[in-house]
PDB file with SEQRES, HELIX, SHEET and CRYST1 records, atoms N, CA, C and O in Angstrom:
SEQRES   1 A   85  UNK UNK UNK UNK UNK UNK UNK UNK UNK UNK UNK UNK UNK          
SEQRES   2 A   85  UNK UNK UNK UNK UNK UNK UNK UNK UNK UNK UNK UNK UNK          
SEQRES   3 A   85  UNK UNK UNK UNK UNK UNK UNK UNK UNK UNK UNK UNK UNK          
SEQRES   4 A   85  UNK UNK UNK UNK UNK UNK UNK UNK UNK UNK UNK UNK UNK          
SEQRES   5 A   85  UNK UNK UNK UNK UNK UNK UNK UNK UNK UNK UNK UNK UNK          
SEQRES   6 A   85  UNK UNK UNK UNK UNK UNK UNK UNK UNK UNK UNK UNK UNK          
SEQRES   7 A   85  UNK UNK UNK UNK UNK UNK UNK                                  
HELIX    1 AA1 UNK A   16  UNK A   27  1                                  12    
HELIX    2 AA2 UNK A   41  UNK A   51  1                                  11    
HELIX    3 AA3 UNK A   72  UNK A   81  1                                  10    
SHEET    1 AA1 2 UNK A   7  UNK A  11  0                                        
SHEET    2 AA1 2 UNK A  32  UNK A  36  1                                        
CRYST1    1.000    1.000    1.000  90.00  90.00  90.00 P 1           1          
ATOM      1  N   UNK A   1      -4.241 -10.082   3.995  1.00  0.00           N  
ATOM      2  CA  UNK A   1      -3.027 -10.166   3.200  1.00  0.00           C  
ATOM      3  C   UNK A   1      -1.946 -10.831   4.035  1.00  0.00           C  
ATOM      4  O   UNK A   1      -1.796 -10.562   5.227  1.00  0.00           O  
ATOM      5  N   UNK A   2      -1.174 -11.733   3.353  1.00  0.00           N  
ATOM      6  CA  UNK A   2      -0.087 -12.494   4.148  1.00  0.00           C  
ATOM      7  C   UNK A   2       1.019 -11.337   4.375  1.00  0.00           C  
ATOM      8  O   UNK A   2       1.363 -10.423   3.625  1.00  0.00           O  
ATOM      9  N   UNK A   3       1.600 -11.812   6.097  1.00  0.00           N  
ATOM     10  CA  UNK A   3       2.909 -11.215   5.832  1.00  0.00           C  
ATOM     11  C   UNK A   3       4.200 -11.512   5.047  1.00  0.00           C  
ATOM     12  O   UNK A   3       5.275 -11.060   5.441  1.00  0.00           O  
ATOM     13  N   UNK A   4       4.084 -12.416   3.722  1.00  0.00           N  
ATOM     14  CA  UNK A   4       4.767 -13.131   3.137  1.00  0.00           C  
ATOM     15  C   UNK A   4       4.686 -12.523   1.770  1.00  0.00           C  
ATOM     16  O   UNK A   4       5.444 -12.936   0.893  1.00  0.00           O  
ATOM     17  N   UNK A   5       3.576 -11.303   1.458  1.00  0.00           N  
ATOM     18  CA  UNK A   5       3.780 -10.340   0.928  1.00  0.00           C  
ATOM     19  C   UNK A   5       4.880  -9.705   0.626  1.00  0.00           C  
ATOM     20  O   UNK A   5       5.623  -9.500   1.586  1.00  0.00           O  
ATOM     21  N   UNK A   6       5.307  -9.242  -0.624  1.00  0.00           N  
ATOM     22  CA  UNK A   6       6.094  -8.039  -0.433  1.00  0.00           C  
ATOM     23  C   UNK A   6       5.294  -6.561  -0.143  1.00  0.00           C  
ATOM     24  O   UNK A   6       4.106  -6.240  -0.106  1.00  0.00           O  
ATOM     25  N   UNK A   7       6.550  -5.853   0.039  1.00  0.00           N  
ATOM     26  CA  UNK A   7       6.438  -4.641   0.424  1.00  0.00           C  
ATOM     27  C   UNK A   7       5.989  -4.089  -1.133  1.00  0.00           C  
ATOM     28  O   UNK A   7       6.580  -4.556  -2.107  1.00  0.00           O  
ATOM     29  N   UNK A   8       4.930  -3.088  -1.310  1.00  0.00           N  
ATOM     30  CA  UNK A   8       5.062  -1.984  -2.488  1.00  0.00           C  
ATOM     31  C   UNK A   8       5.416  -0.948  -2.522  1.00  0.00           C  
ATOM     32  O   UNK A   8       5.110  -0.469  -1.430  1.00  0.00           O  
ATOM     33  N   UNK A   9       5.826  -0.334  -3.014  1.00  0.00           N  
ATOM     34  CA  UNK A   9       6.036   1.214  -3.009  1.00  0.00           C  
ATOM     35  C   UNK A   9       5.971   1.647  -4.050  1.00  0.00           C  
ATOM     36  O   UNK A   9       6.729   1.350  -4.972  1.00  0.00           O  
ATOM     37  N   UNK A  10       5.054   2.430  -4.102  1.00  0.00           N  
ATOM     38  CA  UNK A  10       4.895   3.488  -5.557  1.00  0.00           C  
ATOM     39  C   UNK A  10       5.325   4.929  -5.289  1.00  0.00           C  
ATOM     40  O   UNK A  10       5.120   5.701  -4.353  1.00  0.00           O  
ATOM     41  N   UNK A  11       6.030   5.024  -6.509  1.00  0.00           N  
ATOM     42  CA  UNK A  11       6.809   6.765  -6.423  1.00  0.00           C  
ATOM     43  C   UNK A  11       7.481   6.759  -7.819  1.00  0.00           C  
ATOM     44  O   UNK A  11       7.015   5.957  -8.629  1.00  0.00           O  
ATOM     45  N   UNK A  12       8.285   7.372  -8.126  1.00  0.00           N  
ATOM     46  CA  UNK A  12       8.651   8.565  -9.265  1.00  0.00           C  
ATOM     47  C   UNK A  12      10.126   8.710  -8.786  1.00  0.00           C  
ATOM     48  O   UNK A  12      10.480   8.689  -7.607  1.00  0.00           O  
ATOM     49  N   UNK A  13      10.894   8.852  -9.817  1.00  0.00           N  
ATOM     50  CA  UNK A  13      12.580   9.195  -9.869  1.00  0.00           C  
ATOM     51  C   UNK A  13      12.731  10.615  -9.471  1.00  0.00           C  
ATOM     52  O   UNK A  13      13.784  10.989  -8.953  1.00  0.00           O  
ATOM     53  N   UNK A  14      11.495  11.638  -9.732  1.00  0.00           N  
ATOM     54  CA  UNK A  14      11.221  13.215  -9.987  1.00  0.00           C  
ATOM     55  C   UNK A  14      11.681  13.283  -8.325  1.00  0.00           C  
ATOM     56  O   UNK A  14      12.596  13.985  -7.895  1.00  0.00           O  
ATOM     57  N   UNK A  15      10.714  12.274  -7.420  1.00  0.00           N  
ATOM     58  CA  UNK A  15       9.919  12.878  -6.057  1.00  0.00           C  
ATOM     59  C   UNK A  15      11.090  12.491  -4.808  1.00  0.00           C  
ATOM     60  O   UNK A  15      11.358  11.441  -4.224  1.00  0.00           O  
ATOM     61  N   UNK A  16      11.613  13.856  -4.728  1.00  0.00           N  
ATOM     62  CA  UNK A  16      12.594  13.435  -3.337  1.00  0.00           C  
ATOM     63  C   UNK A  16      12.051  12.488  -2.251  1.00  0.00           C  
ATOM     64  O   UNK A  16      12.524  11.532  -1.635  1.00  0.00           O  
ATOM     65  N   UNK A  17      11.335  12.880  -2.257  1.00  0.00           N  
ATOM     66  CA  UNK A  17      10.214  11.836  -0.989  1.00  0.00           C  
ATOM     67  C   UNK A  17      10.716  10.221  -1.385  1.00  0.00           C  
ATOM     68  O   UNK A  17      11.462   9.441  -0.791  1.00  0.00           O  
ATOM     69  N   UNK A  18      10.105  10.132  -2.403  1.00  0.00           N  
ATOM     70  CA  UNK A  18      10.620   8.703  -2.846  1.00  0.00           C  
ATOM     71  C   UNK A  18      12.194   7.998  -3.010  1.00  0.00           C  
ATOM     72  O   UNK A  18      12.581   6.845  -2.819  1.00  0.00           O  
ATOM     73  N   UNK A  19      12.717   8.916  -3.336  1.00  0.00           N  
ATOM     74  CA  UNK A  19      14.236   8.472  -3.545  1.00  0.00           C  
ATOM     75  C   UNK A  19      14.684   8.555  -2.527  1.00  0.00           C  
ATOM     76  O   UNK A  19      15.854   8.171  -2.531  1.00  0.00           O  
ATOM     77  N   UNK A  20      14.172   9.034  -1.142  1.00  0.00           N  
ATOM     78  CA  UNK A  20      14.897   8.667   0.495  1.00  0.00           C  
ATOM     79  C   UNK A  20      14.408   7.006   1.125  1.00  0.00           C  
ATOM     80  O   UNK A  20      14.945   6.237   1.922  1.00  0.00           O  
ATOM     81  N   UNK A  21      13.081   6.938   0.285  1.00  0.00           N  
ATOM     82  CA  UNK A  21      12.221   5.955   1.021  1.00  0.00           C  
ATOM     83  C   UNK A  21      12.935   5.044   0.334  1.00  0.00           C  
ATOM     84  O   UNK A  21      13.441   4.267   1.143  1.00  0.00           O  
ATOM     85  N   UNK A  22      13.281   4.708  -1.033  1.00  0.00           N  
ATOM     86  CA  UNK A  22      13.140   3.771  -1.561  1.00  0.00           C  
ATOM     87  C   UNK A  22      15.149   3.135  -1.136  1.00  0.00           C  
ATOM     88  O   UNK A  22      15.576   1.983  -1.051  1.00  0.00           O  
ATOM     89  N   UNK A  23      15.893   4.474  -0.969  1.00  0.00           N  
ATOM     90  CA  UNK A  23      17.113   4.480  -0.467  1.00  0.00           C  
ATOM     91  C   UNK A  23      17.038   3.421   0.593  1.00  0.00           C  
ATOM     92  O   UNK A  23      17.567   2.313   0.504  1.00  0.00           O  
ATOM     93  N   UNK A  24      16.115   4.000   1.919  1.00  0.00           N  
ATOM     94  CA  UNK A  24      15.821   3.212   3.211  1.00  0.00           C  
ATOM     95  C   UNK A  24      15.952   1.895   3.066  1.00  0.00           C  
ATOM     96  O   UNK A  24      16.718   1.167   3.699  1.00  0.00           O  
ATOM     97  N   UNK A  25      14.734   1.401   1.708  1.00  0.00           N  
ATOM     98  CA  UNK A  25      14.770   0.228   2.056  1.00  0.00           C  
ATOM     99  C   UNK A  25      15.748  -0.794   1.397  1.00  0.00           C  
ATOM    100  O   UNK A  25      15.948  -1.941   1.794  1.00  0.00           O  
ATOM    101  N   UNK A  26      16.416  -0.084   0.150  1.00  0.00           N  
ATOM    102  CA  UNK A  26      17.347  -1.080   0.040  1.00  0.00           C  
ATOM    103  C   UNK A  26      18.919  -0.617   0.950  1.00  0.00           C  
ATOM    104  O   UNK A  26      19.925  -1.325   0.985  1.00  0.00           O  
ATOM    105  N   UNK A  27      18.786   0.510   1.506  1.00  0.00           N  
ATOM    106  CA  UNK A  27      20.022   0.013   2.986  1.00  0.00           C  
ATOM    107  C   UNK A  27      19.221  -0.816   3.751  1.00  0.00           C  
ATOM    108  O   UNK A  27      20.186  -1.492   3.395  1.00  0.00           O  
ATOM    109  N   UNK A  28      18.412  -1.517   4.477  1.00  0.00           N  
ATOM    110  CA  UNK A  28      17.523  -2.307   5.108  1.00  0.00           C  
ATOM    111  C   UNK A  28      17.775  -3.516   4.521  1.00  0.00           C  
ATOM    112  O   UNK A  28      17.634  -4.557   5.163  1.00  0.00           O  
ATOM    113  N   UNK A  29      18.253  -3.504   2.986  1.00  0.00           N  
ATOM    114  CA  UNK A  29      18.091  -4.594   2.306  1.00  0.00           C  
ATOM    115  C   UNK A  29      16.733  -5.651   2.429  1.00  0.00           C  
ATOM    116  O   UNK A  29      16.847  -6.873   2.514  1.00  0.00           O  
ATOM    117  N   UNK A  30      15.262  -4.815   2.417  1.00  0.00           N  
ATOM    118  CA  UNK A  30      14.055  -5.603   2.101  1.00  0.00           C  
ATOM    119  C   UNK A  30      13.913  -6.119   0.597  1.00  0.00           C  
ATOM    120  O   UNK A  30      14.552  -5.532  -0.277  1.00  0.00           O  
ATOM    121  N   UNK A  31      13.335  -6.880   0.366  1.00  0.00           N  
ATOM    122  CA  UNK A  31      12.748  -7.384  -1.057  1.00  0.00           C  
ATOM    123  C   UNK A  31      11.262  -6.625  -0.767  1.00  0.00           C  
ATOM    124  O   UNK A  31      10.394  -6.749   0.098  1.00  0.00           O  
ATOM    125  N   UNK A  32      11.429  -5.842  -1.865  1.00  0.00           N  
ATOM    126  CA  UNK A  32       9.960  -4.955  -2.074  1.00  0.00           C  
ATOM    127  C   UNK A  32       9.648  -4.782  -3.858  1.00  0.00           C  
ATOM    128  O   UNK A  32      10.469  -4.994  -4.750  1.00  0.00           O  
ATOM    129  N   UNK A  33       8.526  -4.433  -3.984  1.00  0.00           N  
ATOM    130  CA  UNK A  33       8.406  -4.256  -5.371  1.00  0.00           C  
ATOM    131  C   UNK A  33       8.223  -2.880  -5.906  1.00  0.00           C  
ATOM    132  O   UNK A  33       7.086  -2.437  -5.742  1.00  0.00           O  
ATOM    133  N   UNK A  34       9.153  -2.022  -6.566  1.00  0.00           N  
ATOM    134  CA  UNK A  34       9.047  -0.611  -6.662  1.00  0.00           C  
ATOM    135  C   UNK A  34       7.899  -0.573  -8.456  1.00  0.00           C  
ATOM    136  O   UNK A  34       8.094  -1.173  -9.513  1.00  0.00           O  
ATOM    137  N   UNK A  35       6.801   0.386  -8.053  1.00  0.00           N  
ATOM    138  CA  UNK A  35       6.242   0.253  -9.112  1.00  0.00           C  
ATOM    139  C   UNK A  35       6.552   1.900  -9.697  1.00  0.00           C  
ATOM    140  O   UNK A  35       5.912   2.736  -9.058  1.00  0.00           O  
ATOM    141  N   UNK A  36       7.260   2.361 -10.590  1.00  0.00           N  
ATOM    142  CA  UNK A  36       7.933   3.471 -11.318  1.00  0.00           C  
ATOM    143  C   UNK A  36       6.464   4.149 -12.238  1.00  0.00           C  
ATOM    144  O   UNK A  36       6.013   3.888 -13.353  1.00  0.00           O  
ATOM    145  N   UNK A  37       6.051   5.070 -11.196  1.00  0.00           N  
ATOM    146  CA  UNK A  37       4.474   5.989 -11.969  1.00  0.00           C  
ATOM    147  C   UNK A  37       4.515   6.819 -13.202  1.00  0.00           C  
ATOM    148  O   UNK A  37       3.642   7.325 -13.908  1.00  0.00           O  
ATOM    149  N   UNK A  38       6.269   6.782 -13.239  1.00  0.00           N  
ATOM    150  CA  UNK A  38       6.901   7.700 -14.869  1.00  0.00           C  
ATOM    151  C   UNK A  38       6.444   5.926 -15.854  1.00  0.00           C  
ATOM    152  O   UNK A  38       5.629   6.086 -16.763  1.00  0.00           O  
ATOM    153  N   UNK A  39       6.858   4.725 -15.680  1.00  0.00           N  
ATOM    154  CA  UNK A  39       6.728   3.968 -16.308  1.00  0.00           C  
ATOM    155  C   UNK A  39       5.425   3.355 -16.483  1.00  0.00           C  
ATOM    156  O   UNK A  39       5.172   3.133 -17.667  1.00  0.00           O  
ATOM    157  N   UNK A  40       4.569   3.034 -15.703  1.00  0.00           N  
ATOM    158  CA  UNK A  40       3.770   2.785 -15.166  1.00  0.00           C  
ATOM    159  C   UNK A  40       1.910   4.029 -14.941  1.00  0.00           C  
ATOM    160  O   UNK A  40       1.059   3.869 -14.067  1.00  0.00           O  
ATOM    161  N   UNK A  41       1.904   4.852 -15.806  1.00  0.00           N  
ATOM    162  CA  UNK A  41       1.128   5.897 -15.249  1.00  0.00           C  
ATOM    163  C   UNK A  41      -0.274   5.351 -14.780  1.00  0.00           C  
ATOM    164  O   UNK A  41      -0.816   5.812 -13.776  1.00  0.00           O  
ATOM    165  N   UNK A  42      -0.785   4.450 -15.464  1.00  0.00           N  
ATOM    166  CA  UNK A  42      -2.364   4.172 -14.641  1.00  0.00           C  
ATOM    167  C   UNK A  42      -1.874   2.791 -12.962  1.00  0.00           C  
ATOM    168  O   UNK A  42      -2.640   2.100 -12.291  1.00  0.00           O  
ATOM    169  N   UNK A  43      -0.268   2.952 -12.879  1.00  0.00           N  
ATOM    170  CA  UNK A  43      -0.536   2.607 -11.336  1.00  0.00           C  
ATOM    171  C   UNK A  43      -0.521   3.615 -10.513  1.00  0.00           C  
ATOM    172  O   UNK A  43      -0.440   3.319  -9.320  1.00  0.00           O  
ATOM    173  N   UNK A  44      -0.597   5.197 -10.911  1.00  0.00           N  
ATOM    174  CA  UNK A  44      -0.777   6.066 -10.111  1.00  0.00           C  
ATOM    175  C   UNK A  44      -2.259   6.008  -9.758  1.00  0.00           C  
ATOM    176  O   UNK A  44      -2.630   6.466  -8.678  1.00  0.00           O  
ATOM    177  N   UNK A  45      -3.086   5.492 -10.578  1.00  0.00           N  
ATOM    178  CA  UNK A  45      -4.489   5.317 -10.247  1.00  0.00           C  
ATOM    179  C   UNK A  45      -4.640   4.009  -8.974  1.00  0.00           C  
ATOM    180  O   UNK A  45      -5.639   3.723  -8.314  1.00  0.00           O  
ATOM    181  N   UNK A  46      -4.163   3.792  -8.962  1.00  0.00           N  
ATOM    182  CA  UNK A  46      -4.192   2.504  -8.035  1.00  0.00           C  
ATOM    183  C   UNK A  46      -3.176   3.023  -6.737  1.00  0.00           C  
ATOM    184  O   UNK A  46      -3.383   2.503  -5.641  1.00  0.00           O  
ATOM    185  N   UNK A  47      -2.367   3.779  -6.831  1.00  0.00           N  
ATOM    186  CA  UNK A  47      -1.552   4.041  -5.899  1.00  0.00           C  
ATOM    187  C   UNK A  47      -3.140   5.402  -4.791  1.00  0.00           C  
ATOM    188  O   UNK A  47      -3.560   5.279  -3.640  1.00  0.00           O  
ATOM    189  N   UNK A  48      -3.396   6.143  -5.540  1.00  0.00           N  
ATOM    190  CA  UNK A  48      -4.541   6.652  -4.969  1.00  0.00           C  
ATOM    191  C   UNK A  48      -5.716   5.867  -4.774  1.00  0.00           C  
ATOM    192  O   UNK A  48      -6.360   6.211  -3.783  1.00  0.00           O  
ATOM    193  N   UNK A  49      -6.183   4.920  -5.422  1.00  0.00           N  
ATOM    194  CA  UNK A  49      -7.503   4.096  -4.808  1.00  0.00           C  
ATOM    195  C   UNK A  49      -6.804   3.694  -3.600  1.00  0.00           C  
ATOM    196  O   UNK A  49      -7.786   3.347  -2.944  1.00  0.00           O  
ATOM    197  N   UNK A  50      -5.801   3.490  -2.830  1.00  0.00           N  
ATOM    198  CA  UNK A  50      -4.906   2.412  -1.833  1.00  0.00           C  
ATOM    199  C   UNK A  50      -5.207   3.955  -0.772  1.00  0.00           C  
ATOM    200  O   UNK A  50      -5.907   3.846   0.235  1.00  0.00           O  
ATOM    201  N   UNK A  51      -4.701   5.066  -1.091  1.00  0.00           N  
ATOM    202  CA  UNK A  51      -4.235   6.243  -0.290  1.00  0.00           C  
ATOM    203  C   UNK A  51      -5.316   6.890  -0.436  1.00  0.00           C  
ATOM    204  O   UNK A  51      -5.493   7.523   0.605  1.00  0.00           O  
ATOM    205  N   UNK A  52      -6.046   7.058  -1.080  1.00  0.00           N  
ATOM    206  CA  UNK A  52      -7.171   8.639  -1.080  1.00  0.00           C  
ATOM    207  C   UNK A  52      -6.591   9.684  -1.391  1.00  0.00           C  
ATOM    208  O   UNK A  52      -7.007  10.767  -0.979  1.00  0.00           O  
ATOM    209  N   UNK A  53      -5.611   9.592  -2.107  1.00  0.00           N  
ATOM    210  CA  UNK A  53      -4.551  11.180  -2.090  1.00  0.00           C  
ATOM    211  C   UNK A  53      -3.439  10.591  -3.791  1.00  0.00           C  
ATOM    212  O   UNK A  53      -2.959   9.653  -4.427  1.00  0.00           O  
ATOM    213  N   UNK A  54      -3.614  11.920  -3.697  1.00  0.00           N  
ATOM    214  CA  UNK A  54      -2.182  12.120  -4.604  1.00  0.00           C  
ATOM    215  C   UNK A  54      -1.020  11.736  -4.806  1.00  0.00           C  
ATOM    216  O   UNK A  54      -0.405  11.366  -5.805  1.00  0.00           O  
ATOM    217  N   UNK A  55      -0.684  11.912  -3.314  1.00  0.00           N  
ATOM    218  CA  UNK A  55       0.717  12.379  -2.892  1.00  0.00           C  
ATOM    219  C   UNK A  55       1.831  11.157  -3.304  1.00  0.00           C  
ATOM    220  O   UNK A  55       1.401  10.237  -4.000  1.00  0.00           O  
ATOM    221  N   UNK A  56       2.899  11.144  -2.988  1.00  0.00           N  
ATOM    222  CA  UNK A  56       3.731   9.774  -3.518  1.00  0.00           C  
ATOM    223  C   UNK A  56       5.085  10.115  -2.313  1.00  0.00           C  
ATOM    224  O   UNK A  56       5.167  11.291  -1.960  1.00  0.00           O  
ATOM    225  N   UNK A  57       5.972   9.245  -1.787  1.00  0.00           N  
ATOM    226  CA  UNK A  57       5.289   7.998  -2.131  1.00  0.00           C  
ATOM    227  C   UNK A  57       4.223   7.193  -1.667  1.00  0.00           C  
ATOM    228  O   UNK A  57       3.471   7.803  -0.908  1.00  0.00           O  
ATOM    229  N   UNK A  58       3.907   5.956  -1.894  1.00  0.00           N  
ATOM    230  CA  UNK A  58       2.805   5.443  -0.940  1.00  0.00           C  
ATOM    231  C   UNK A  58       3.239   4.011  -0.852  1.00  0.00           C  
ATOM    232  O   UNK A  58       3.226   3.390  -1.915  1.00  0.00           O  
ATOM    233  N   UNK A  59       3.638   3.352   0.276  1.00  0.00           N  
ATOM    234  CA  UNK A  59       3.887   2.310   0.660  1.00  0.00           C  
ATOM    235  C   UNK A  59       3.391   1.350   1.063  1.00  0.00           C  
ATOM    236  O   UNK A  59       3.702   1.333   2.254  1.00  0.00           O  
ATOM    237  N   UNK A  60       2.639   0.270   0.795  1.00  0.00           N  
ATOM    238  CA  UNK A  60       2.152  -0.803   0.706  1.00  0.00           C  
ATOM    239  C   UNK A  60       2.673  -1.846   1.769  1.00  0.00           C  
ATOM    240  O   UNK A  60       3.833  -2.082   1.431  1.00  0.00           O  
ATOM    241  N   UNK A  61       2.356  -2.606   2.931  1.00  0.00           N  
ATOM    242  CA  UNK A  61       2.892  -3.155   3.879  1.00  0.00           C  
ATOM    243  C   UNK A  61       2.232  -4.864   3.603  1.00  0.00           C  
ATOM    244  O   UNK A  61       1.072  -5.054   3.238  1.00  0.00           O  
ATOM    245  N   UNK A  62       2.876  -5.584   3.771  1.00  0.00           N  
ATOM    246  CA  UNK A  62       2.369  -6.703   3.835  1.00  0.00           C  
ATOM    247  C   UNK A  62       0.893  -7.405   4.834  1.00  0.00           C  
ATOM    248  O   UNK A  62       0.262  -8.461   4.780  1.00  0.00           O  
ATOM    249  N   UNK A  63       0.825  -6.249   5.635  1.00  0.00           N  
ATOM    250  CA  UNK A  63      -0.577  -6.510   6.508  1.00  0.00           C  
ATOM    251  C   UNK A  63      -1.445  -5.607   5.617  1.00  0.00           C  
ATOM    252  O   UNK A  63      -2.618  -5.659   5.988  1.00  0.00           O  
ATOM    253  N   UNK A  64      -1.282  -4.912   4.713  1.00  0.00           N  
ATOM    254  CA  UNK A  64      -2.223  -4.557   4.180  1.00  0.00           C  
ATOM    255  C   UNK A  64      -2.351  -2.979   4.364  1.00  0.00           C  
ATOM    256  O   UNK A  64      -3.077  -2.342   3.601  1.00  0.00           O  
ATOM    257  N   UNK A  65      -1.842  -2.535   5.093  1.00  0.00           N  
ATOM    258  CA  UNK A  65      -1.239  -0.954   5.653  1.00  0.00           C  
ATOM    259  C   UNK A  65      -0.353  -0.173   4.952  1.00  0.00           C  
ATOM    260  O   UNK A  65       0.759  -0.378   4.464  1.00  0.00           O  
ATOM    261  N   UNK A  66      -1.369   1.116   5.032  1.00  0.00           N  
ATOM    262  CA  UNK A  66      -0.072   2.106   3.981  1.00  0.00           C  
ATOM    263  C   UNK A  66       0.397   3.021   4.487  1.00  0.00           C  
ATOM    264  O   UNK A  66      -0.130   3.260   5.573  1.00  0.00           O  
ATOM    265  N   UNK A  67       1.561   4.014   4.075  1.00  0.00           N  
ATOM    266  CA  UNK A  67       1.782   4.948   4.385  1.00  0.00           C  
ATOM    267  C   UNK A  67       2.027   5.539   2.942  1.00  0.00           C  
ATOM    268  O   UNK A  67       2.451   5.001   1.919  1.00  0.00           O  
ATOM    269  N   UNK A  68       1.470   7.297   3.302  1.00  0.00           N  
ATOM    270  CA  UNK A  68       1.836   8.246   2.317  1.00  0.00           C  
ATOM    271  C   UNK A  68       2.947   9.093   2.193  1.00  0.00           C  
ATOM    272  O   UNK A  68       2.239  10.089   2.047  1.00  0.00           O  
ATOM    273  N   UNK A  69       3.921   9.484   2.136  1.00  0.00           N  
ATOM    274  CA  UNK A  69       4.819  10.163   1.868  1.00  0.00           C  
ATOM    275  C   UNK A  69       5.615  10.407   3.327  1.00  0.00           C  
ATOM    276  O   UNK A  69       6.027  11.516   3.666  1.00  0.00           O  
ATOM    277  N   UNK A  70       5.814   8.767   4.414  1.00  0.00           N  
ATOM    278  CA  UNK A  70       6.267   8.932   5.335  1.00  0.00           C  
ATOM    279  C   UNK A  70       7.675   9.189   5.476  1.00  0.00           C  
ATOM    280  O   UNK A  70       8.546   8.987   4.630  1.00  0.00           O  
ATOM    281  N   UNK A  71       7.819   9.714   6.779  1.00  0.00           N  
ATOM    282  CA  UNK A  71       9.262   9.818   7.262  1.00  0.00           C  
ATOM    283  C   UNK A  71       9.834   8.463   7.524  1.00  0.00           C  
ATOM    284  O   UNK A  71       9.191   7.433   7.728  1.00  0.00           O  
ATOM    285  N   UNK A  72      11.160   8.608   7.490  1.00  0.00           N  
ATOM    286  CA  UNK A  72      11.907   7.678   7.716  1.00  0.00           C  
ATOM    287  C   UNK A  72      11.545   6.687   8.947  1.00  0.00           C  
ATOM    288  O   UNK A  72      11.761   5.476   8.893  1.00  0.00           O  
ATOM    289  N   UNK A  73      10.997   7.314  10.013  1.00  0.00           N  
ATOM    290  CA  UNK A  73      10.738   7.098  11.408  1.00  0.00           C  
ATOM    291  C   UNK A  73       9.811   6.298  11.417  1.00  0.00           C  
ATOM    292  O   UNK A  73       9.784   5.343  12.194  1.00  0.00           O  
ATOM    293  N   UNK A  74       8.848   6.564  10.511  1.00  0.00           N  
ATOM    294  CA  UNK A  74       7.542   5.817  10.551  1.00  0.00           C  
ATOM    295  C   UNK A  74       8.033   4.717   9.566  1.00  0.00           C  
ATOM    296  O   UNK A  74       7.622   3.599   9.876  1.00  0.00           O  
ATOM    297  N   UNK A  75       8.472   4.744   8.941  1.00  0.00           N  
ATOM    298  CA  UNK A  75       8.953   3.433   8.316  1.00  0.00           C  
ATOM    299  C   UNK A  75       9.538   2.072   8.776  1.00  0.00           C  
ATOM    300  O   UNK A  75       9.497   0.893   8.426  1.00  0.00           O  
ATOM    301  N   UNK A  76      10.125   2.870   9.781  1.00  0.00           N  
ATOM    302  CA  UNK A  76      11.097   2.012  10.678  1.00  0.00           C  
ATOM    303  C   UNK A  76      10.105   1.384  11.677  1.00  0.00           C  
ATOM    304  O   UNK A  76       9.904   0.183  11.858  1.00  0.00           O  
ATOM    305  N   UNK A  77       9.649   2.213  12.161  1.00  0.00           N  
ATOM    306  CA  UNK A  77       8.579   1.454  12.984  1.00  0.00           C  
ATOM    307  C   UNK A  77       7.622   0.936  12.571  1.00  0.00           C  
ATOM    308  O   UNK A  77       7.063   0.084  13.262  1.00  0.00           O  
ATOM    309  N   UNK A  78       7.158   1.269  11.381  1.00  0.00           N  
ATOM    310  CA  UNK A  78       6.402  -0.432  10.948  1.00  0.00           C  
ATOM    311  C   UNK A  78       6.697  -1.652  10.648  1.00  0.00           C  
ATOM    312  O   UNK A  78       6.019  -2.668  10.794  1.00  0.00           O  
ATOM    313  N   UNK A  79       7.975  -1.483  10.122  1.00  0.00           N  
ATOM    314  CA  UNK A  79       8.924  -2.739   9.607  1.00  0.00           C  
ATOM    315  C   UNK A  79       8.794  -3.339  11.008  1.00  0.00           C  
ATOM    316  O   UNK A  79       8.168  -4.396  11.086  1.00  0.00           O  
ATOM    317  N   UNK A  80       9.437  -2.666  12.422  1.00  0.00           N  
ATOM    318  CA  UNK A  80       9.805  -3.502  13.381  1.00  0.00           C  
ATOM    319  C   UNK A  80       8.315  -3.814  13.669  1.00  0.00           C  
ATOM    320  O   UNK A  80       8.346  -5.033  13.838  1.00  0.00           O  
ATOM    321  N   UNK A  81       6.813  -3.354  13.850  1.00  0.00           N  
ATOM    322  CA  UNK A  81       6.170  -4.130  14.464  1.00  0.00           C  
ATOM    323  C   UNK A  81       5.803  -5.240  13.538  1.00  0.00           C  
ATOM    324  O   UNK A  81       5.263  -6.225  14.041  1.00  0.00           O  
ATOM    325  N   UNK A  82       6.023  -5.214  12.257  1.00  0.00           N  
ATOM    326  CA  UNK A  82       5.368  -6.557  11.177  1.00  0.00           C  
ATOM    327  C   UNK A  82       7.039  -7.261  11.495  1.00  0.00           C  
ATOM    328  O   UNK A  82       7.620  -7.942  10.650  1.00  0.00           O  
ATOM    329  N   UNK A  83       7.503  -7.001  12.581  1.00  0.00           N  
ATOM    330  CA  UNK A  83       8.918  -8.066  12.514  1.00  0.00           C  
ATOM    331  C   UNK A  83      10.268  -8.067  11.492  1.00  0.00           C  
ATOM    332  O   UNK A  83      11.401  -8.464  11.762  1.00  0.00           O  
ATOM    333  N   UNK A  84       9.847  -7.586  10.437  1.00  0.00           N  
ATOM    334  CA  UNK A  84      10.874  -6.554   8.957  1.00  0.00           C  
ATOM    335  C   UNK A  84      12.034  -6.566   9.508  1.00  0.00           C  
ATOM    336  O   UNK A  84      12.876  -7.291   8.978  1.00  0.00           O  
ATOM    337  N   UNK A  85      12.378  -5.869  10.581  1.00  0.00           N  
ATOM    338  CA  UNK A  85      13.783  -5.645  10.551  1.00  0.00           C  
ATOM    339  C   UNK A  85      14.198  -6.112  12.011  1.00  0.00           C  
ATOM    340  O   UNK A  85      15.377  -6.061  12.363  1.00  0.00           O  
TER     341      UNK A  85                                                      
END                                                                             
């Protein structure tokens, strides 16, 4: 996958988890594509084929790398090693 990718993130308006992450990245000001699992319900199926899990959110990296319902911390440090921020 190119790093010329956007970022994905799948999550829910419901899931605190998501509304910090998705906060993050537009203070970061990234171009990412938020896919809304209230709008959207069979991309929750796809958000688990990516994760093996449930959980939300799940973040999609342009190398092809995800994270599940990470902390802020880990966010940050992936952006800086794919160069992001």
């Amino acid at each position: 996958m190119s790093t010329t990718s956007p970022i994905r993130m799948f999550g829910a308006q419901w899931c605190g988890d998501c509304r910090r992450t998705k906060r993050q990245l537009d203070t970061l000001g990234l171009d990412y594509v938020y896919i809304d699992l209230e709008q959207d319900p069979k991309a929750a199926d796809v958000a688990r084929d990516i994760s093996g899990r449930t959980n939300i959110p799940v973040v999609v990296y342009p190398d092809g790398s995800h994270h599940v319902e990470p902390a802020d911390d880990d966010v940050s440090a992936k952006l800086r090693e794919l160069e992001m921020i």
